[in-house]
C-alpha positions in Angstrom: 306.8 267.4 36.2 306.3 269.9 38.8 302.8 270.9 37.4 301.4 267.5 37.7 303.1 267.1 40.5 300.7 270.2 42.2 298.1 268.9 40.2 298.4 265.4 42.0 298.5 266.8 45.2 295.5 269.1 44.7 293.7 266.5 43.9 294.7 264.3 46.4 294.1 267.1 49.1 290.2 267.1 47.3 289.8 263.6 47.4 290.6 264.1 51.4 288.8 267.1 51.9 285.1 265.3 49.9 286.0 262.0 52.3 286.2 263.6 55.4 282.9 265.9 54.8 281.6 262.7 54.0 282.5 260.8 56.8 281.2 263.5 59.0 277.7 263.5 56.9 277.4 260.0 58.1 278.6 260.0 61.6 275.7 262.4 62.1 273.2 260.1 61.3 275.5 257.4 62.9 273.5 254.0 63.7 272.3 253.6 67.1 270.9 250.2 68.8 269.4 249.9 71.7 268.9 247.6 74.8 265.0 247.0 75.2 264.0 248.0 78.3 263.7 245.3 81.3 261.7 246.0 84.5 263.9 244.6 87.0 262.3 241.1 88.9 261.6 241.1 92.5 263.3 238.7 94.5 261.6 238.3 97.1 258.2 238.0 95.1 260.0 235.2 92.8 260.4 233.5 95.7 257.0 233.3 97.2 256.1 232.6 93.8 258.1 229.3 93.5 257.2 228.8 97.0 253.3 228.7 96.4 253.5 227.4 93.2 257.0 225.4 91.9 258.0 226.9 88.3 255.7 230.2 88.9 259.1 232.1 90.1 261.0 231.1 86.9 257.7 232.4 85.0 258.1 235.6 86.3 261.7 235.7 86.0 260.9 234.9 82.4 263.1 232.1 82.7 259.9 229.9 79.9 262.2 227.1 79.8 263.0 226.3 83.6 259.5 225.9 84.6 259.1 222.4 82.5 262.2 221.0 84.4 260.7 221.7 87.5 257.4 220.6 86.8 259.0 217.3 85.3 261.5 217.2 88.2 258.1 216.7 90.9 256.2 214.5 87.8 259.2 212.3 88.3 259.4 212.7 92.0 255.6 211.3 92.5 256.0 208.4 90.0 259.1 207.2 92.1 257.4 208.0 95.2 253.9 205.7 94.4 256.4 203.0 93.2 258.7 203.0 96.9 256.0 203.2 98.5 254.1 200.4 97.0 256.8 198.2 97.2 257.3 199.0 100.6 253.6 198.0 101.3 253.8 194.7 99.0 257.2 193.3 101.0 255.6 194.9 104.4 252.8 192.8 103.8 254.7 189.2 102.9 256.6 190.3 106.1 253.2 190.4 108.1 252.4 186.6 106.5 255.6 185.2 107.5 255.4 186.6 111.2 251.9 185.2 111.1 253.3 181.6 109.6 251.0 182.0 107.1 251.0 178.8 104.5 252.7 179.5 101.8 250.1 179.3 99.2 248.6 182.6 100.7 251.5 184.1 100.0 252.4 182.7 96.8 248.9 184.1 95.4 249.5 187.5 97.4 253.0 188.2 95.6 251.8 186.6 92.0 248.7 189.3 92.6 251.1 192.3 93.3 254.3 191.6 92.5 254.7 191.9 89.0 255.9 196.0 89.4 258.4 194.6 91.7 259.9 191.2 91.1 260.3 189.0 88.1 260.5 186.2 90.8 257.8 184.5 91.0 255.3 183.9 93.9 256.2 180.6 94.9 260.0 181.5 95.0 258.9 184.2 97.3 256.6 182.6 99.3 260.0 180.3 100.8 262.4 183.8 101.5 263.3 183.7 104.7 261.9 186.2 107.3 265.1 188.4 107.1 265.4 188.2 103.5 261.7 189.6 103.4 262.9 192.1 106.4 265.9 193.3 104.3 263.4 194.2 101.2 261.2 195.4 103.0 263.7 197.8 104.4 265.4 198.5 101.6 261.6 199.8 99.8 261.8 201.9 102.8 264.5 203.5 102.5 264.3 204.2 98.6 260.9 205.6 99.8 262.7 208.1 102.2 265.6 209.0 99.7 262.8 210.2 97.3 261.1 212.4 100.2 264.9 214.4 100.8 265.1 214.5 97.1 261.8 215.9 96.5 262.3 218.7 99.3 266.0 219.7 98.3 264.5 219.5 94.7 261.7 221.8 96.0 264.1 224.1 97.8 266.6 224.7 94.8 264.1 225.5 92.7 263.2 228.5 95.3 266.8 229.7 95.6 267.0 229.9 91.5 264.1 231.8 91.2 265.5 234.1 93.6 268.9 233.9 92.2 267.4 234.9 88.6 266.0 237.8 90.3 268.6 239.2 91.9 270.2 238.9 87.9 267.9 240.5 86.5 269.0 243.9 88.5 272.3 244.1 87.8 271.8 246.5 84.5 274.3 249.3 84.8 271.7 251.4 82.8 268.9 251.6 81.2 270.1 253.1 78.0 272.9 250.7 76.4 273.4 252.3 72.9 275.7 250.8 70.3 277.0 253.2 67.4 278.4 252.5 64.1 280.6 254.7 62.5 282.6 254.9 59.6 286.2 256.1 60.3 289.6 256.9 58.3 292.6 254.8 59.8 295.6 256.9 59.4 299.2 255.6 59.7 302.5 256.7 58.5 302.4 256.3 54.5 298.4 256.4 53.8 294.9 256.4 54.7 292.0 253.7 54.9 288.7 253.6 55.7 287.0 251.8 58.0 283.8 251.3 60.9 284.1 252.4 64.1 281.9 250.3 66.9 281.6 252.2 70.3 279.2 251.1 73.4 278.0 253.9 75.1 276.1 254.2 78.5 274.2 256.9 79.7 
């Protein structure tokens, strides 16, 4: 008993010995990853950029997929803007008849013409509004006409501030040189060992 009992500790002590050369072996040629390099953006630059150009700051902040939003966000801007402002002209105009007492025919034809982007009423119904009933759409087209001008230019404006925000971002690396190693380790506790990988960040 007491020979295989040195002989089972030998061995074990062997089996330790080969595992931790081993281990050593590998943590010399220990796996590193590292962070691709990014050249910091300019802020200031981003922001001229978007300010010339809308979407050209989130271009170079490498930001791809903002600069569709934006350009849709000013596509959608000028479609809404052509169809206030048209309206605004078409009810402007009735309004213009009806100060004029213009027959009602006139109008009639004018708003069966023009008014089909507007109104599924048809021209005769609107040929008998009443003057303020005219005035209150024609106000109305107005004002959805100016809503879309403070839209458009807070749009415009945010769009300048990301850029710049995304900028500002892009600086905030701690370093350059953002390694990751993996390394195989042996856990230790009371009774036995085990093996297992050790993950550790570095920065330098």
């Amino acid at each position: 008993m007491l020979k295989k009992g040195i002989l089972y500790l030998f061995f074990t002590i062997s089996t330790l010995t080969w595992a931790q050369g081993t281990i050593d072996s590998v943590q010399s040629k220990s796996l590193v990853v590292k962070k691709p390099e990014r050249k910091p953006r300019n802020p200031v630059k981003a922001s001229l950029l978007s300010t010339i150009i809308p979407g050209a700051g989130q271009i170079y902040n490498r930001k791809w997929w903002k600069a569709p939003i934006v350009w849709g966000g000013f596509a959608t801007a000028i479609v809404m803007h052509d169809f206030y402002f048209d309206k605004h002209i078409f009810y402007h105009q009735i309004l213009i008849y009806k100060d004029q007492d213009e027959d009602e025919a006139v109008i009639s034809a004018y708003a069966d013409k023009n008014g089909s982007r507007f109104t599924n009423i048809t021209g005769a119904d609107i040929s008998k509004f009443t003057q303020s009933r005219v005035q209150a759409l024609n106000d109305d087209a107005e004002k959805r006409k100016q809503q879309v001008y403070l839209m458009t230019t807070l749009f415009y404006i945010l769009q300048i501030v990301d850029a710049s925000v995304d900028a500002h971002f892009s600086n905030f690396d701690v370093s350059d040189d953002l390694s990751l190693q993996i390394k195989p380790t042996i856990i230790q506790n009371q009774t036995a060992f085990s093996a297992g990988i050790n993950f550790k960040f570095s920065l330098r």
